[in-house]
C-alpha positions as CSV (number, residue, x, y, z in Angstrom):
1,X,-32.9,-62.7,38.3
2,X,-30.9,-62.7,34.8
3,X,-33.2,-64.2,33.2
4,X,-36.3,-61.3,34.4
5,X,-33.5,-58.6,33.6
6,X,-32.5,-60.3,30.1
7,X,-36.5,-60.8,29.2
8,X,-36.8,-56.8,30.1
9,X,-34.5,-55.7,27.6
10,X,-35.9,-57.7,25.4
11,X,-38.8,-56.0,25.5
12,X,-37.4,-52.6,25.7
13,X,-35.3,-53.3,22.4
14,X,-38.8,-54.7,20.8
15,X,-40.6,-51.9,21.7
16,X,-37.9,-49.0,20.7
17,X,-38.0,-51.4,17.1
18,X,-41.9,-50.8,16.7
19,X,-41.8,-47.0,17.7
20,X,-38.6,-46.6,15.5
21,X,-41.5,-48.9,12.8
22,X,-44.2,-46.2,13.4
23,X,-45.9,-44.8,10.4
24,X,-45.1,-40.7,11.8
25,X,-41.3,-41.5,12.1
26,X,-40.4,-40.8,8.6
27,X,-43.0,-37.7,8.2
28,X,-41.3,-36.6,11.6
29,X,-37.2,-37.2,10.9
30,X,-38.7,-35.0,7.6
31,X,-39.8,-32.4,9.7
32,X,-37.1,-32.1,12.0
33,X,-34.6,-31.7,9.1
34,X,-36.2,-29.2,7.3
35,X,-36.6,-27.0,10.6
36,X,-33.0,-27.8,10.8
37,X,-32.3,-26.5,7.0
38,X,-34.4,-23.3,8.1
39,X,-32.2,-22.4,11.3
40,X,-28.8,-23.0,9.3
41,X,-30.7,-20.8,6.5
42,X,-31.7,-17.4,8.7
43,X,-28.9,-18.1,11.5
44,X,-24.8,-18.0,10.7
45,X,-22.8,-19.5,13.9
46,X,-19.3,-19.8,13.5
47,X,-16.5,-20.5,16.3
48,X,-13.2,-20.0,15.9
49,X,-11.0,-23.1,17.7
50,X,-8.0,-22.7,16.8
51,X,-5.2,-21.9,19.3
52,X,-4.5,-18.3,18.7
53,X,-7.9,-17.5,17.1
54,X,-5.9,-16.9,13.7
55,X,-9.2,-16.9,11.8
56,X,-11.1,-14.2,14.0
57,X,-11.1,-10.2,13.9
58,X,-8.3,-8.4,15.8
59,X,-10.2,-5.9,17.9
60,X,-8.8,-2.7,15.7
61,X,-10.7,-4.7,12.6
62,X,-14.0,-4.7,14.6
63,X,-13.6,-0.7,15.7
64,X,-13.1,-0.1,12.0
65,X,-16.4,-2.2,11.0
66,X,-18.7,-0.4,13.3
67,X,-17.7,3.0,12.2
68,X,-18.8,2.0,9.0
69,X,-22.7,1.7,9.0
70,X,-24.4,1.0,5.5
71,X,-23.7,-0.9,2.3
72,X,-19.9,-1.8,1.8
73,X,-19.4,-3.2,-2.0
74,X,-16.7,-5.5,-3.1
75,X,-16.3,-6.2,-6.6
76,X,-13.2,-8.8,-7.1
77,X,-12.2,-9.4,-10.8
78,X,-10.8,-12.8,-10.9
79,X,-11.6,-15.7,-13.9
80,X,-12.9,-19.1,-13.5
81,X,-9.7,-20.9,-14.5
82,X,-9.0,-24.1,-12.2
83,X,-5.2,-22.9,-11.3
84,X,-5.0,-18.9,-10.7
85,X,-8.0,-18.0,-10.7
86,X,-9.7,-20.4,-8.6
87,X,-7.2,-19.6,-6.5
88,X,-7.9,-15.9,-5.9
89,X,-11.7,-16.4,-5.5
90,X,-10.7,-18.9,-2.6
91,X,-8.4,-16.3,-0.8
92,X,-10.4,-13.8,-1.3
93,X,-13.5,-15.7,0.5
94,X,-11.7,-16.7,3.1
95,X,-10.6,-13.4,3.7
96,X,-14.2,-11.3,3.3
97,X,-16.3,-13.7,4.9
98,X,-14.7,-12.7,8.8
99,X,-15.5,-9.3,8.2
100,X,-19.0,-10.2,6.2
101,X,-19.3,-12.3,9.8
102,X,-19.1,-9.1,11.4
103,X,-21.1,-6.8,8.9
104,X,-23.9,-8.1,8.0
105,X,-24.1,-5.2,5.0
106,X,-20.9,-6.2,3.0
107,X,-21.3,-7.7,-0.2
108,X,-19.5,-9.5,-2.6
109,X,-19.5,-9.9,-6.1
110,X,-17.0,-12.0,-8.4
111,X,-16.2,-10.5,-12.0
112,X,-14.2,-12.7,-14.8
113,X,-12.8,-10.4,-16.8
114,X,-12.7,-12.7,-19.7
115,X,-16.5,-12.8,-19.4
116,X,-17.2,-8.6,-19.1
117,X,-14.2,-7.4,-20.6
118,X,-16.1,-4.3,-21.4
119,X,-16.6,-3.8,-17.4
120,X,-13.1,-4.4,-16.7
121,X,-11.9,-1.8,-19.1
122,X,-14.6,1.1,-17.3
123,X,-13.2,0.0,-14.1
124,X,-9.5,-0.3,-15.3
125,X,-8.5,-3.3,-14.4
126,X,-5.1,-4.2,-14.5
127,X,-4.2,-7.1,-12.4
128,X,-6.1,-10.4,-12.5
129,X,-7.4,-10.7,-8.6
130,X,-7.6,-7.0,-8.1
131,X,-10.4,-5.9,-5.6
132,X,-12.6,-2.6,-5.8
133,X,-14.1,-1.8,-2.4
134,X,-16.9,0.9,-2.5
135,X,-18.5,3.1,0.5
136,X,-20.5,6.0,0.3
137,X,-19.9,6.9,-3.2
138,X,-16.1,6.4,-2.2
139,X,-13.7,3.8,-3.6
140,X,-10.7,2.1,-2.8
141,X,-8.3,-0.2,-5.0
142,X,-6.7,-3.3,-3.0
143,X,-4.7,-6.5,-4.8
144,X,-2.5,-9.1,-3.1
145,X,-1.6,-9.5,-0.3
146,X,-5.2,-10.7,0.8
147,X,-4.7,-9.6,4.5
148,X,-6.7,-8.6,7.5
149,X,-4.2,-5.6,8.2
150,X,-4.4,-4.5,4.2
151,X,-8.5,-4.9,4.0
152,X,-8.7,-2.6,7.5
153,X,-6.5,0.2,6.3
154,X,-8.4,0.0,3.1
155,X,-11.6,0.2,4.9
156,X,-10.2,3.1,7.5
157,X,-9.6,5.4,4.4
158,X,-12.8,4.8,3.0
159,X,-14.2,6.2,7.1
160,X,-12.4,9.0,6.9
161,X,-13.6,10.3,4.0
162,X,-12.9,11.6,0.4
163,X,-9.8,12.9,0.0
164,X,-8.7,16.2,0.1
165,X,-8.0,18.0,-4.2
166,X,-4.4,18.6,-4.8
167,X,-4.2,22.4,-5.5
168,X,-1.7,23.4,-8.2
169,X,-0.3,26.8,-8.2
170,X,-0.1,28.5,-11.6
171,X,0.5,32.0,-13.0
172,X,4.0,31.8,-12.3
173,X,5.6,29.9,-15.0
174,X,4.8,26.8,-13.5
175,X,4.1,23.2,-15.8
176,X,0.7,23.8,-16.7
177,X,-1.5,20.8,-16.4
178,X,-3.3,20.9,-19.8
179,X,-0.4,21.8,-21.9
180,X,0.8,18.8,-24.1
181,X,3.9,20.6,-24.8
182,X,7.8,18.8,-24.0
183,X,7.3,21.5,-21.0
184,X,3.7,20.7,-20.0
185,X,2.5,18.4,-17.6
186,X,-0.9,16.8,-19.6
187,X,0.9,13.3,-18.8
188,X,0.7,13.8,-15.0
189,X,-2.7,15.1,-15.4
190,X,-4.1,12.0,-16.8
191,X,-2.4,9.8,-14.5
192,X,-3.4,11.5,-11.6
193,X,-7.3,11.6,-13.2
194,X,-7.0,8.0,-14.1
195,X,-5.7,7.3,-10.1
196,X,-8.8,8.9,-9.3
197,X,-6.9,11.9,-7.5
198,X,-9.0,15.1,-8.0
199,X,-6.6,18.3,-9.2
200,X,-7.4,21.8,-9.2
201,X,-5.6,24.9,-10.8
202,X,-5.3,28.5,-9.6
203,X,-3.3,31.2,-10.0
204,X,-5.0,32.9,-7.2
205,X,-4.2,29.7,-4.4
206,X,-4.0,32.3,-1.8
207,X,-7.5,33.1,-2.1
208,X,-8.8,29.6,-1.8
209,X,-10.5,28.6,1.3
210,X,-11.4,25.2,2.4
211,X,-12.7,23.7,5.5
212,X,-9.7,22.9,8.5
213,X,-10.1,19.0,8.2
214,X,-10.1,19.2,4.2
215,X,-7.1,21.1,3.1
216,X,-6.2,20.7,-0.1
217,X,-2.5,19.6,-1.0
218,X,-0.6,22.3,-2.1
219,X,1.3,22.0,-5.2
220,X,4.1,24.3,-5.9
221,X,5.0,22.7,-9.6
222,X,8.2,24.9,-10.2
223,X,7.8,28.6,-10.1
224,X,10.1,30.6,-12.5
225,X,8.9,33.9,-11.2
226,X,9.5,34.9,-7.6
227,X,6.1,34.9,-5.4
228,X,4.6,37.9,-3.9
229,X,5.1,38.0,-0.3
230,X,0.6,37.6,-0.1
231,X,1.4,34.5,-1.6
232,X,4.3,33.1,0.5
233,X,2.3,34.5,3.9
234,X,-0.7,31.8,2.5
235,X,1.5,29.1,1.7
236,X,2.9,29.4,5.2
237,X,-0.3,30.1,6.7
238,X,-1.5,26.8,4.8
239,X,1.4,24.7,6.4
240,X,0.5,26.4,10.1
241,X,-3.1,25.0,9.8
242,X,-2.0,21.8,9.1
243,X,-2.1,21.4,5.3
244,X,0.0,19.0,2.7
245,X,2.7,20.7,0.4
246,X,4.4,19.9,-2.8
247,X,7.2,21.8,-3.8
248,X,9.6,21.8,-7.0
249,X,12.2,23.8,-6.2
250,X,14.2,25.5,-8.8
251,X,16.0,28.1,-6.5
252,X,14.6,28.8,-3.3
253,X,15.8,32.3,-3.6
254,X,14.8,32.8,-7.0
255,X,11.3,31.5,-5.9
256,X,11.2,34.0,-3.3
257,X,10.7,31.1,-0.9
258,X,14.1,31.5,1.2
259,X,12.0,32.5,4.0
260,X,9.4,29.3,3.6
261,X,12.9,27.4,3.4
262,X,14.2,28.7,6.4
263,X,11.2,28.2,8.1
264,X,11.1,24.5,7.5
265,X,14.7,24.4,8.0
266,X,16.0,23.2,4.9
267,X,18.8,24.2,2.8
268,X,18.4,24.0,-0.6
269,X,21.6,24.7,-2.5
270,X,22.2,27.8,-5.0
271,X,24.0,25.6,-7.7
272,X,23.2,22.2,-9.2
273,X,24.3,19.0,-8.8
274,X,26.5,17.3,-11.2
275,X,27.7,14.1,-11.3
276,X,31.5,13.7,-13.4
277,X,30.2,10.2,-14.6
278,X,28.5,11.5,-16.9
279,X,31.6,12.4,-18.9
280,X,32.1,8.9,-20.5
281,X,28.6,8.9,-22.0
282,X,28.8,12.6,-23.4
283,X,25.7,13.3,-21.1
284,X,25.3,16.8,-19.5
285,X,26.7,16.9,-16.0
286,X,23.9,18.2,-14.7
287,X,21.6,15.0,-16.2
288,X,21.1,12.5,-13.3
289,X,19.9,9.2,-13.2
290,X,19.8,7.2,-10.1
291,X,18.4,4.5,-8.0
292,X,19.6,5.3,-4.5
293,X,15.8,5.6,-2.9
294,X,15.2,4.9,1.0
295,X,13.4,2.4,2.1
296,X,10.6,4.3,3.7
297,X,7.6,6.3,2.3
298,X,6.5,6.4,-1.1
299,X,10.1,5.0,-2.3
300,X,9.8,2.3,-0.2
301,X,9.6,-0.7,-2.7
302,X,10.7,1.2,-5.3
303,X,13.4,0.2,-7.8
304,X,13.2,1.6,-11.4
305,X,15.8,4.2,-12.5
306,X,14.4,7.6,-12.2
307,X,16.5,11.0,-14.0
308,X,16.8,14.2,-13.0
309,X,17.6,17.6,-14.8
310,X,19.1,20.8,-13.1
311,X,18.0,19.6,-9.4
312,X,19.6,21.5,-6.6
313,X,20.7,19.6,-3.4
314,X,18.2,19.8,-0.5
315,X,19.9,19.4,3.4
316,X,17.7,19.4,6.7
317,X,19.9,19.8,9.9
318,X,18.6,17.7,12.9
319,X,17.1,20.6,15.0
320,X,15.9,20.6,19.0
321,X,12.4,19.5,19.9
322,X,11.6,19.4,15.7
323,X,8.0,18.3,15.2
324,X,8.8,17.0,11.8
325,X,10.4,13.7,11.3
326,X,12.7,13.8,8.0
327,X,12.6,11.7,5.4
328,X,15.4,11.8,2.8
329,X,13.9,9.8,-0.4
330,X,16.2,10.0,-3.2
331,X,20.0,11.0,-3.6
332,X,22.2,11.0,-6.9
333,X,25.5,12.1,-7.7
334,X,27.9,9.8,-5.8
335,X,31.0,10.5,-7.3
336,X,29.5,14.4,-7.7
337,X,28.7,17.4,-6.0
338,X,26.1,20.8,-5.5
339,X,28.3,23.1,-7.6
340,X,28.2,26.9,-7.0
341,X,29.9,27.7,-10.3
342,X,28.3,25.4,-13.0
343,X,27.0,26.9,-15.9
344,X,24.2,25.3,-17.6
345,X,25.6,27.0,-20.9
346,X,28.9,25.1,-21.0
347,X,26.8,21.6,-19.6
348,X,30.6,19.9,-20.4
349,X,32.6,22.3,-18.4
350,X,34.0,20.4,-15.1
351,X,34.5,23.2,-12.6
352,X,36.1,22.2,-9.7
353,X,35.2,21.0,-6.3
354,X,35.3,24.0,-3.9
355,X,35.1,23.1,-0.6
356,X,33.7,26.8,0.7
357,X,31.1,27.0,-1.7
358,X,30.2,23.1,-2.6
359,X,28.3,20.5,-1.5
360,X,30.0,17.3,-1.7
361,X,28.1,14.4,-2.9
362,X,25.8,11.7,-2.9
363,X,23.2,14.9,-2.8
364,X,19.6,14.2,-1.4
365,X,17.5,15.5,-4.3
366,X,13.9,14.4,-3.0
367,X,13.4,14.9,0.6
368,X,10.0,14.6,2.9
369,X,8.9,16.1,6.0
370,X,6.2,14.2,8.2
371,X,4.8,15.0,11.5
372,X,1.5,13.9,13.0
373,X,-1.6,16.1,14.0
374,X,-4.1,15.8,16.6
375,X,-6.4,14.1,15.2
376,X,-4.3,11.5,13.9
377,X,-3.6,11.6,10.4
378,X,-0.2,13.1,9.2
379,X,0.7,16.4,7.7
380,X,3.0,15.8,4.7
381,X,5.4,18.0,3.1
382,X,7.7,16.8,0.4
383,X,10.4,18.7,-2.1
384,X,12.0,18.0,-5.0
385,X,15.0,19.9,-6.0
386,X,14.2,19.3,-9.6
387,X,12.0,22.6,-11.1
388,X,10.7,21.0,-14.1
389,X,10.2,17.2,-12.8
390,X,6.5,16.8,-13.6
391,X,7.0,17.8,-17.2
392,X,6.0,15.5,-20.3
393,X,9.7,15.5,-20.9
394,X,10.8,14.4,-17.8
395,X,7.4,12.0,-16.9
396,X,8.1,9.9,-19.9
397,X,11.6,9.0,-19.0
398,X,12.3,5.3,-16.9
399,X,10.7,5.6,-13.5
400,X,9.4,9.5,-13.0
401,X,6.3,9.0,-13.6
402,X,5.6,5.8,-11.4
403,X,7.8,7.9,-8.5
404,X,5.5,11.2,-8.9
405,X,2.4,9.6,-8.9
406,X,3.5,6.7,-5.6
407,X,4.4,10.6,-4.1
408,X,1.6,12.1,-4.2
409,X,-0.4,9.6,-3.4
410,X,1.3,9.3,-0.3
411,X,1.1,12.9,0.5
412,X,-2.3,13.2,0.0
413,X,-3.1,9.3,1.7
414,X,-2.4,11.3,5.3
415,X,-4.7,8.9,6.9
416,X,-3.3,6.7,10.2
417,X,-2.9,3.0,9.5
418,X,-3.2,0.0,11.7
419,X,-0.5,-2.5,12.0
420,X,-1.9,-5.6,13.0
421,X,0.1,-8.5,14.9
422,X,0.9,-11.2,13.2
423,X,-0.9,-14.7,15.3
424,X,2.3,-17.3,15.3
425,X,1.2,-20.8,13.9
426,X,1.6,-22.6,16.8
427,X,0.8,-25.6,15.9
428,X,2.8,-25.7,13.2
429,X,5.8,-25.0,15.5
430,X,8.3,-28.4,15.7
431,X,10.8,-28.1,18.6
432,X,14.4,-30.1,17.5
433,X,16.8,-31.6,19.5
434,X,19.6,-28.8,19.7
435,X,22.6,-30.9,19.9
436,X,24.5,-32.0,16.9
437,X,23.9,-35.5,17.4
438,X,20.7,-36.0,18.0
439,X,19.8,-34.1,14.6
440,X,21.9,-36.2,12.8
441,X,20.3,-39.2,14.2
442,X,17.2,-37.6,13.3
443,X,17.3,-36.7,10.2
444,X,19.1,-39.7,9.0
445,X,16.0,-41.8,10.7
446,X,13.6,-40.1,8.8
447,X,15.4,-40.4,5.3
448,X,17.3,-43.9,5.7
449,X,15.7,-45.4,8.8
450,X,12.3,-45.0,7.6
451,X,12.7,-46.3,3.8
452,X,14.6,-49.2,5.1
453,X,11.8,-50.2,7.3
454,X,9.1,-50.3,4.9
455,X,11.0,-52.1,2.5
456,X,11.8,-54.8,5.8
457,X,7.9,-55.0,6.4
458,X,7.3,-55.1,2.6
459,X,9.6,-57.9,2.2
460,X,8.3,-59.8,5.4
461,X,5.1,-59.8,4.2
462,X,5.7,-60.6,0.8
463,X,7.9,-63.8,2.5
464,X,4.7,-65.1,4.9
465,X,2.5,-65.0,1.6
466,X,4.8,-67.2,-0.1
467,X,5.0,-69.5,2.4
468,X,1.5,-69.9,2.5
């Protein structure tokens, strides 16, 4: 019986051997594999195993991706170099290739700016790694992190459309944009042109009209004449339908803007702020440097010194069932005060602190209103109690110019973001012992314990060669 079942396997195993011999295997295996080639060619499967599904789309990602039909274009500027820039191509990848997964119409396209230095320069390039994501004519600027939550937001400004213009106000006495004088604001115009923000100028702002979902930001760029009351009916009209404001304030009743201030509750002080400090340096005391910012908003990261001249002190009370949430952004004067009686004429005089008339100090000198609107996106209003801020004078100084341009930027960015959740590594998580002694005994395994036993195996072995 063994021997008929050992004789049949035999001949099973011979047989398989000649079939496996056949002259249409090879040819075969040969066509199988290139059929193989052509599936993996015209067909992309990819799973995602891991625990927490770290490597796959949130759901908010995906909504964002199908609201976006046609071509998206990503150009990434990053070298060849083994280290760095290797290194960016890699995250970048990683990162484009979910969504690519997911939209079948995004495309990528790797730039070494040491190769088209000429192309970097039109695209003004400034960071090695930087990403320029284009939609519709549209485009967006993105650099590291390399996150799913930073690529999505990127992508949901790009779906809601161009920007609205910022819409400076002029006739007035306000900084003209194409002046280059120490009073003009040519600086702020080139910055904002170069950030791709467009800017228009009117003297007649109460006469422009613009679709409800496009308002334009308006920007109030310190009037030295008082506004007709047309003009201040428009700018409030502007803020009922939902529009963005920028205001330099000099003296809200000077601007004949006490009633757009009381509106808005705020309470913009008459006098300026000084700051005594200034003393010891022979500085004016109403010259103010700071770097008190709040950590929200546009002065959220931001650290360099910034200087005011002649701002005026700018106070929102909390007020019942207030649709705006308030954001003070910058203070100065610690040691100072909002002073009714200082004279710019005497800028050395010390008058003294009056508690009736005074505001004591630090005084909030950039302050931000915020409040969402139905559809979603946020209406912005923000002040600065310095008049002549966005001047060439004033821009070229330490930080101004990086703080006015991260400003309006944010005002006119009004778009809703998406905060992701991070996915925990969980298998990278290592639970510890939590008494005392069992970490030591640990701890002291892994960095004496373990040396001392390799060097007992070495040594053993080395002993049993010997001896043999």
């Amino acid at each position: 019986m063994a021997n008929s079942q050992s004789s049949k396997l035999s001949k099973s195993w011979q047989s398989l051997t000649l079939a496996w011999q056949h002259r249409l295997v090879v040819p075969g295996l040969l066509l199988v594999t290139l059929a193989l080639g052509a599936f993996a060619w015209h067909f992309n499967i990819i799973t995602d195993h891991t625990s927490n599904r770290r490597n796959t789309l949130s759901k908010a990602s995906i909504e964002v991706l199908q609201a976006l039909p046609g071509t998206i274009e990503i150009s990434a500027f990053c070298s060849n170099s083994p280290y760095k820039g290797r290194y960016f191509r890699k995250s970048i990848l990683a990162m484009v290739q979910r969504y690519q997964h997911m939209h079948h119409d995004m495309h990528l396209q790797f730039i070494d700016p040491s190769i088209s230095p000429r192309l970097a320069r039109e695209q003004q390039v400034k960071k090695e790694g930087e990403m320029i994501i284009r939609y519709r004519g549209q485009q967006k600027r993105m650099y590291l992190p390399y996150t799913e939550e930073a690529l999505t937001n990127v992508l949901l400004q790009l779906q809601h459309g161009e920007r609205a213009p910022l819409l400076f106000s002029t006739g007035l006495g306000e900084t003209a944009l194409d002046s280059e004088a120490a009073n003009g604001a040519s600086q702020l115009a080139e910055a904002m042109r170069s950030a791709g923000l467009q800017v228009i100028s009117s003297a007649g702002f109460e006469r422009y009209s613009s679709p409800h979902e496009n308002l334009p930001t308006l920007v109030l760029a310190g009037a030295k004449q008082p506004y007709s009351p047309t003009q201040v009916n428009a700018i409030k009209t502007h803020i009922s339908k939902g529009g963005n404001l920028v205001w330099l304030v000099d003296d809200a009743t000077t601007q004949g803007l006490g009633a757009l201030a009381e509106s808005l509750g705020l309470n913009i002080s008459k006098g300026m702020v000084i700051d005594p400090a200034n003393r010891q340096y022979d500085i004016p005391l109403h010259a103010l440097s700071t770097q008190r910012y709040s950590s929200q908003g546009p002065t959220q990261e931001f650290s360099l010194r910034t200087f005011f001249d002649q701002a005026h002190a700018i106070v929102r009370y909390r007020q019942p069932e207030d649709p705006w949430r308030t954001l003070p952004l910058v203070a100065a004067a610690e040691s100072g005060w909002a002073s009714a009686s200082y004279r710019i004429e005497q800028p050395e005089k010390l008058p003294a602190f009056n508690a009736q008339t005074d505001v004591q100090g630090p005084a909030t000198i950039v302050l931000a209103l915020e409040k969402t609107r139905p559809s979603g996106e946020f209406q912005r209003i923000m002040v600065i109690g310095s008049a002549g801020f966005f001047s060439n004078k004033q821009q070229q100084r330490g930080g101004n110019l990086a703080l006015t341009m991260q400003s309006l930027q944010w005002v006119v960015n009004n778009q809703p973001s998406i905060s992701l959740p991070v996915a925990p590594l969980r298998d990278s998580i290592i639970l510890l012992p939590s008494q005392q002694t069992w970490l030591m005994l640990l701890f002291n395994s892994f960095q004496f314990g373990l040396p001392a036993l390799l060097f007992l195996a070495g040594w053993h072995r080395w002993r049993r060669k010997n001896q043999h």
